[in-house]
N, CA, C and O atoms as a printed pandas DataFrame, in Angstrom:
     atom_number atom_name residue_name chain_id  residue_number  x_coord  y_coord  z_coord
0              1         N          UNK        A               1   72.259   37.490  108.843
1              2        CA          UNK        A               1   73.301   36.537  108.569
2              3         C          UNK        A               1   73.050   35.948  107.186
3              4         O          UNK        A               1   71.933   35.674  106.748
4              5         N          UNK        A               2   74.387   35.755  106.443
5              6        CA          UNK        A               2   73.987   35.569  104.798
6              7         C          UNK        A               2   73.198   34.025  105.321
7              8         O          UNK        A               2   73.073   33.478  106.417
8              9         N          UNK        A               3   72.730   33.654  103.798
9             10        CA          UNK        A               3   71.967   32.567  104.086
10            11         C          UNK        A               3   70.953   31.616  105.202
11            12         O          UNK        A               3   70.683   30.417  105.264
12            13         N          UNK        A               4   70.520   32.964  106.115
13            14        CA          UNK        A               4   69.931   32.093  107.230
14            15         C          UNK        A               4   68.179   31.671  107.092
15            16         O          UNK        A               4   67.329   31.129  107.798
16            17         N          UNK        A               5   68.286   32.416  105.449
17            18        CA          UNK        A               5   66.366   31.706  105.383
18            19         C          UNK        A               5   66.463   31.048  104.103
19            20         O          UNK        A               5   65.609   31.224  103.233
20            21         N          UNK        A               6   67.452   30.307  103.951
21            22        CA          UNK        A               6   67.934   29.173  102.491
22            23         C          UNK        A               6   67.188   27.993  102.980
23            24         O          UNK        A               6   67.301   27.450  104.079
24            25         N          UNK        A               7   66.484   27.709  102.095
25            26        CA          UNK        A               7   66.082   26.038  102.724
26            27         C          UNK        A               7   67.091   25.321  102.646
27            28         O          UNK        A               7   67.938   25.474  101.766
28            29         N          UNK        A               8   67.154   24.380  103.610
29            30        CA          UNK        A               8   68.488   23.420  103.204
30            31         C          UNK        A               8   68.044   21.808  103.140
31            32         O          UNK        A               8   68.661   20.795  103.468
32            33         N          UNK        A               9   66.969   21.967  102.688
33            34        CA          UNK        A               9   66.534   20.391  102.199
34            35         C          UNK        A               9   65.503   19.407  103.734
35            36         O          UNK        A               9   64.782   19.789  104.656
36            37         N          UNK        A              10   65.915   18.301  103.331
37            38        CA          UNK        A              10   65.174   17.446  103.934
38            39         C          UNK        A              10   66.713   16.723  104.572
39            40         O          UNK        A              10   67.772   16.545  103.971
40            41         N          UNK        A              11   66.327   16.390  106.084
41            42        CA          UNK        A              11   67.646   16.179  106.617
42            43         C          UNK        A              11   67.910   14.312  106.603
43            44         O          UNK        A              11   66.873   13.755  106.244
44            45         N          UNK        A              12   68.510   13.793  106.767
45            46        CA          UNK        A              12   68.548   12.524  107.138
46            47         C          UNK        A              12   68.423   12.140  108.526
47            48         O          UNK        A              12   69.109   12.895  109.214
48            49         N          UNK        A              13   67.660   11.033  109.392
49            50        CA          UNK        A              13   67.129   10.819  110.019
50            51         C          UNK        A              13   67.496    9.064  110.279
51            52         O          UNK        A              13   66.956    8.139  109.672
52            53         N          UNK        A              14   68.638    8.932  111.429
53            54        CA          UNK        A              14   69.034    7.799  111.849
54            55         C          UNK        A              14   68.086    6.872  112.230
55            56         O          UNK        A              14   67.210    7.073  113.071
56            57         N          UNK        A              15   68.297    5.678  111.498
57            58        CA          UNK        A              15   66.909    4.745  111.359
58            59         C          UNK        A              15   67.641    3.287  112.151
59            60         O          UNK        A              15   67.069    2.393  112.774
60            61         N          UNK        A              16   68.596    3.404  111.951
61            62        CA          UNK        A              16   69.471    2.122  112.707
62            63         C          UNK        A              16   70.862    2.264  112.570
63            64         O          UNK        A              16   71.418    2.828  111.627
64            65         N          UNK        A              17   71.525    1.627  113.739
65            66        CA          UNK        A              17   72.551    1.942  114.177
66            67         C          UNK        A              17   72.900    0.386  114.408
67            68         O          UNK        A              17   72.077   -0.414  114.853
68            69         N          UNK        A              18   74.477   -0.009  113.981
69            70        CA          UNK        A              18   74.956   -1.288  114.695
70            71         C          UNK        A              18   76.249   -1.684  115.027
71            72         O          UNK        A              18   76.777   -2.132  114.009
72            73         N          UNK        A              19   76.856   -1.718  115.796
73            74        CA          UNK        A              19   78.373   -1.643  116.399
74            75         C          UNK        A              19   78.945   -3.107  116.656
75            76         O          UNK        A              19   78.283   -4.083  117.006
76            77         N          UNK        A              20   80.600   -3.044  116.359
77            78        CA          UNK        A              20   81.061   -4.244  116.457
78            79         C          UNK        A              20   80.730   -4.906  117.773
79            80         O          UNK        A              20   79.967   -4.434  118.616
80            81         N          UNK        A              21   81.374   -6.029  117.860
81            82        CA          UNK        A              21   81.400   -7.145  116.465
82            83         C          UNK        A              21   80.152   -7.351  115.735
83            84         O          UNK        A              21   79.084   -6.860  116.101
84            85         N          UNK        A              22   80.316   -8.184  114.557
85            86        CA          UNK        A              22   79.396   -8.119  114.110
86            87         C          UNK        A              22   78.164   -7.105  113.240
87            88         O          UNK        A              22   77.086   -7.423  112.738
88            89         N          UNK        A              23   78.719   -6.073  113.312
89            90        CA          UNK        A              23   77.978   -4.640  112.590
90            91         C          UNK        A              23   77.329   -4.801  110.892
91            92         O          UNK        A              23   76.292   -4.355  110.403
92            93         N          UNK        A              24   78.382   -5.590  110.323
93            94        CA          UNK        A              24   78.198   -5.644  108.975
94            95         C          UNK        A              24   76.981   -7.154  109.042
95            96         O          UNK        A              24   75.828   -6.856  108.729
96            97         N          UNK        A              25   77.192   -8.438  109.367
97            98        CA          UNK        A              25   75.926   -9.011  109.985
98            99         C          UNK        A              25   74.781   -8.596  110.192
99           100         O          UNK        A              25   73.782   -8.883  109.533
100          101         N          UNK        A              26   74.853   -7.826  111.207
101          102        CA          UNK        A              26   73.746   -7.483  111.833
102          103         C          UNK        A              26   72.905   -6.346  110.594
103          104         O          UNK        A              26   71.787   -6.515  110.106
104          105         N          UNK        A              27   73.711   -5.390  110.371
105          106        CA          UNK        A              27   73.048   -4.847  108.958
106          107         C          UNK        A              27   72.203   -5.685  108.251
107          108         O          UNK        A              27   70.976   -5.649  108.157
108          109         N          UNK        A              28   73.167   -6.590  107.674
109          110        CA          UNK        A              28   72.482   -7.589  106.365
110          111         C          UNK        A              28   71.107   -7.802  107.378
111          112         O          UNK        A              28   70.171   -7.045  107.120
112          113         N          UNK        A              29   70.963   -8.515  108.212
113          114        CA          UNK        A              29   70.097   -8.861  108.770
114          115         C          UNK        A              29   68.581   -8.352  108.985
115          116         O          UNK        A              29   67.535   -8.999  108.935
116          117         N          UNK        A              30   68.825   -6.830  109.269
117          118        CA          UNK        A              30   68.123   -5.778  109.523
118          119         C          UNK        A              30   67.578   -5.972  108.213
119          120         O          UNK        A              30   66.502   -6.555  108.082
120          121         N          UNK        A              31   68.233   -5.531  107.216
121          122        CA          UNK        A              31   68.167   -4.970  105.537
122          123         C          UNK        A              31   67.080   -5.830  105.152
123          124         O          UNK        A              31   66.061   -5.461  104.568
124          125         N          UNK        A              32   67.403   -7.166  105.569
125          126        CA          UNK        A              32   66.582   -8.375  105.337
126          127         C          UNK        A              32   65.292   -8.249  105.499
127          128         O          UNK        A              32   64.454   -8.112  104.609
128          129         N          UNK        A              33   65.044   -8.317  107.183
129          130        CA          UNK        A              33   64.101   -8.650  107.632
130          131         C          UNK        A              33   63.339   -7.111  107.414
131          132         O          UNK        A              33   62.390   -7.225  108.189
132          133         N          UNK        A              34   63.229   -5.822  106.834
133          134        CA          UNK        A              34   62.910   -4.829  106.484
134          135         C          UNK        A              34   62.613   -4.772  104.922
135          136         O          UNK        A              34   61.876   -3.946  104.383
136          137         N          UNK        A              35   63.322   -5.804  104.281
137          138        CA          UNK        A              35   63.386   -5.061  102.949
138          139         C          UNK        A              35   61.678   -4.857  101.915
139          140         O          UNK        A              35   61.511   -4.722  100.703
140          141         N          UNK        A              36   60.877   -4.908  102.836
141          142        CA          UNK        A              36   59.671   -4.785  101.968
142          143         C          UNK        A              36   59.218   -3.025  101.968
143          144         O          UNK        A              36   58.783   -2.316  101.060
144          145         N          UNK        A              37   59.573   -2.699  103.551
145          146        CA          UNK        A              37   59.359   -1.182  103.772
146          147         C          UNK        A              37   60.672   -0.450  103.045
147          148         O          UNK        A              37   60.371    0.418  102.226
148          149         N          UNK        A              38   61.791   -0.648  103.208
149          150        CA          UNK        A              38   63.158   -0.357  102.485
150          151         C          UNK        A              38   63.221    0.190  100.667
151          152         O          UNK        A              38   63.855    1.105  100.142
152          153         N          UNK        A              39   61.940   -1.179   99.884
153          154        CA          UNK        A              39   61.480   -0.884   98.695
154          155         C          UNK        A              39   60.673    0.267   98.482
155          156         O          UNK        A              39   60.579    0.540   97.285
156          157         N          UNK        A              40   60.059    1.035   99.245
157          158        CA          UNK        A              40   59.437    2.404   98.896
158          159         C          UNK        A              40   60.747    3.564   98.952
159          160         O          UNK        A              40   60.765    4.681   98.436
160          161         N          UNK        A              41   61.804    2.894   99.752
161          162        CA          UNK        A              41   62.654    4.470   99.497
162          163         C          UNK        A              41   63.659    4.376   98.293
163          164         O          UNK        A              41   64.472    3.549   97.880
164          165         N          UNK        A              42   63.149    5.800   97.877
165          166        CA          UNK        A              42   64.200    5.899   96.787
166          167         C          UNK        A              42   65.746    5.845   97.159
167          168         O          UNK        A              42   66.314    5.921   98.248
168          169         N          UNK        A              43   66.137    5.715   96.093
169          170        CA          UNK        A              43   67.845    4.984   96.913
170          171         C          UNK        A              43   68.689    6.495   96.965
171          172         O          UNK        A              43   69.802    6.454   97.489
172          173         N          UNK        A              44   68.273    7.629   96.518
173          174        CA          UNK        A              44   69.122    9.364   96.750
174          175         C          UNK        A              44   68.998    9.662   98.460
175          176         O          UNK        A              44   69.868   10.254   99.098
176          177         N          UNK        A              45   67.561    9.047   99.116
177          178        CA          UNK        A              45   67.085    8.935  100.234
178          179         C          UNK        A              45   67.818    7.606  101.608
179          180         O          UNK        A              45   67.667    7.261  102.780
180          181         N          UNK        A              46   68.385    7.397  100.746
181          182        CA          UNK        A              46   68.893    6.278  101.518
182          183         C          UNK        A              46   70.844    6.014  101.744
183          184         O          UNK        A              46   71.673    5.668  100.902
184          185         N          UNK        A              47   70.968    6.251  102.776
185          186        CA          UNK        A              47   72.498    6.076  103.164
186          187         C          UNK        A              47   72.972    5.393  104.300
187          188         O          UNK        A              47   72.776    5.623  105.493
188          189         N          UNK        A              48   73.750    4.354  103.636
189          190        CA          UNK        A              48   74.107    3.581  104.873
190          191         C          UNK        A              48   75.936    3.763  104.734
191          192         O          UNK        A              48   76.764    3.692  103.825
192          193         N          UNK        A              49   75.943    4.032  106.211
193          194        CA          UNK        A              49   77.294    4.444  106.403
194          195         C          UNK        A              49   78.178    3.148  107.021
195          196         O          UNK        A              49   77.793    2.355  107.881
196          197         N          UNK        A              50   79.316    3.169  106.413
197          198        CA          UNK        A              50   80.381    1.997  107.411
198          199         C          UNK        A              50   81.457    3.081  107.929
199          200         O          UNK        A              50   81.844    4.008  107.217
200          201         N          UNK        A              51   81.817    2.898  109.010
201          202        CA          UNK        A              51   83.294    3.340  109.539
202          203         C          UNK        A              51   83.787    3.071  110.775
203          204         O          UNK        A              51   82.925    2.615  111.527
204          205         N          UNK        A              52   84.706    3.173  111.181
205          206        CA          UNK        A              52   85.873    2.164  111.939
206          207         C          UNK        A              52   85.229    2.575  113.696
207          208         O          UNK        A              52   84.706    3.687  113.630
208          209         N          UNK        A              53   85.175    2.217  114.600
209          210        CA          UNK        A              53   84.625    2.491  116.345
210          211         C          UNK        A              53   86.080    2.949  116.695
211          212         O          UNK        A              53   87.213    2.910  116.215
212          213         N          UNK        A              54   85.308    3.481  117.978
213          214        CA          UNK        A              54   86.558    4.356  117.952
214          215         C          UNK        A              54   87.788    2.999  118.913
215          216         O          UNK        A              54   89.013    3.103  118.857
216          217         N          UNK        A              55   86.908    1.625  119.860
217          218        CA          UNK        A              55   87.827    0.627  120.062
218          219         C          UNK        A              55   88.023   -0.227  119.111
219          220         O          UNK        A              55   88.264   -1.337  119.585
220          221         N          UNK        A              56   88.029   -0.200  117.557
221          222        CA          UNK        A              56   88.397   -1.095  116.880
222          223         C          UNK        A              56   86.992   -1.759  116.202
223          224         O          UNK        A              56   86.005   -1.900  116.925
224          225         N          UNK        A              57   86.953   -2.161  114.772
225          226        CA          UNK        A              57   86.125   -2.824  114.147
226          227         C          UNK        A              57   85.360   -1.844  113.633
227          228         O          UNK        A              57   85.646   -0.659  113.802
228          229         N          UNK        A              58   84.501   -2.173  113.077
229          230        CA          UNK        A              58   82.976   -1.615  111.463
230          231         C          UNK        A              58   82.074   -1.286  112.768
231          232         O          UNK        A              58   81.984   -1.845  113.861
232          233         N          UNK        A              59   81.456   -0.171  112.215
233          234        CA          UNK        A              59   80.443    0.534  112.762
234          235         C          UNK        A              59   79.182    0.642  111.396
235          236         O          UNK        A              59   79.715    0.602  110.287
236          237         N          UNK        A              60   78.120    0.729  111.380
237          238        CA          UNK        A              60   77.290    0.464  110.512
238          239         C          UNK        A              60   76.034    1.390  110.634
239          240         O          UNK        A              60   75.066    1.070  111.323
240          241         N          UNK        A              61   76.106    2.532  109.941
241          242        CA          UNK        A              61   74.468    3.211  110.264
242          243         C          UNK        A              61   73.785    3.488  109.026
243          244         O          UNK        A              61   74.270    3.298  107.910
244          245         N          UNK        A              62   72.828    3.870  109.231
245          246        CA          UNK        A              62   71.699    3.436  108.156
246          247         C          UNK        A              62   71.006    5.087  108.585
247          248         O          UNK        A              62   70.716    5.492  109.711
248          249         N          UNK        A              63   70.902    5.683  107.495
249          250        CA          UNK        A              63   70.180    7.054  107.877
250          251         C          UNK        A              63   69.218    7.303  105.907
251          252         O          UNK        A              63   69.595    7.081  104.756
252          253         N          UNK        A              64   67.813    7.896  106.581
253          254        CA          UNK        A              64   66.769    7.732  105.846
254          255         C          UNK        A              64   66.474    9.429  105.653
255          256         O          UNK        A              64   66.457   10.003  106.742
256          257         N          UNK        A              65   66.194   10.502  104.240
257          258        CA          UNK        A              65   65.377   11.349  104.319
258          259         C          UNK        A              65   64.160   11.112  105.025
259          260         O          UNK        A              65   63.437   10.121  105.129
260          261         N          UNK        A              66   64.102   12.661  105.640
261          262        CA          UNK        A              66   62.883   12.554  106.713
262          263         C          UNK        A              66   61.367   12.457  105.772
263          264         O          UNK        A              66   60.374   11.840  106.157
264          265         N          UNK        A              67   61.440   12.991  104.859
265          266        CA          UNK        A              67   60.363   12.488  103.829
266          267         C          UNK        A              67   59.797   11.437  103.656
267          268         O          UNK        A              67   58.587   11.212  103.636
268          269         N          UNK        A              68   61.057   10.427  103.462
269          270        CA          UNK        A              68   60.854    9.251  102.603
270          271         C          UNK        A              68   60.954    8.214  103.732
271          272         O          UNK        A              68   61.196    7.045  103.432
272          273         N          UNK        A              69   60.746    8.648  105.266
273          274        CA          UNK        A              69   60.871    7.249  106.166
274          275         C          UNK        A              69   59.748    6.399  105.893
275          276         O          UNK        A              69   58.689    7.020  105.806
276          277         N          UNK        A              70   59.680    5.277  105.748
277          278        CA          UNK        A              70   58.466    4.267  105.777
278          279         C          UNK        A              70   57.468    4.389  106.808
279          280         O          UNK        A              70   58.100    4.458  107.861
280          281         N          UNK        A              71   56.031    4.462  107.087
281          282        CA          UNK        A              71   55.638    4.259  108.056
282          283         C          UNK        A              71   55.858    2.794  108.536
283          284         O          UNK        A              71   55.808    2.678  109.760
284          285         N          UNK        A              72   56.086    1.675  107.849
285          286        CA          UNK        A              72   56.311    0.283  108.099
286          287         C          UNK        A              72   57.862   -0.071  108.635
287          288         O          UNK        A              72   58.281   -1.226  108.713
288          289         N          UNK        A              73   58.758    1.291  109.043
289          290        CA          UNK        A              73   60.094    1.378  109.374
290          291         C          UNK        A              73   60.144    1.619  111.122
291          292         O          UNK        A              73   59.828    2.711  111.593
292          293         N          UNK        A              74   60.385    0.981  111.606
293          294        CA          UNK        A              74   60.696    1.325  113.364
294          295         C          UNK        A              74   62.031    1.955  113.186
295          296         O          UNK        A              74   62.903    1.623  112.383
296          297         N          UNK        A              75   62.058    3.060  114.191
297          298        CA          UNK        A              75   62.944    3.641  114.231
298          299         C          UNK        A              75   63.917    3.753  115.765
299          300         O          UNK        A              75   64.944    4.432  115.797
């Protein structure tokens, strides 16, 4: 099969998850009370996603290269 021994990188790796109400809150919050382990990842490594639930309101996830997770990061 074409391409089936391509490396395809380092994957991202869901580090936190937070659902309405409140999603965008609760982020900041997290971000906060983390941000000392948060400072070792490079920011290409780091993606935090917003988008809509499927009953209404911000959904909020936070996904980390598997490389670059902090050991000081609970997952």
């Amino acid at each position: 099969m074409a391409g089936e021994l391509q490396p395809i990188g380092t994957r991202p790796q869901l580090v936190a998850t937070f659902e309405p109400p409140g999603a965008d809150e609760a982020f900041r919050a997290w971000r906060d009370e983390h941000a000392e382990a948060l400072a070792a990842v490079p920011p290409e490594a780091l993606r935090v996603e917003y988008g809509r639930a499927a009953g209404g309101g911000l959904f909020v996830r936070v996904r980390i290269d598997e490389a670059h997770i902090p050991a000081g990061l609970p997952s």
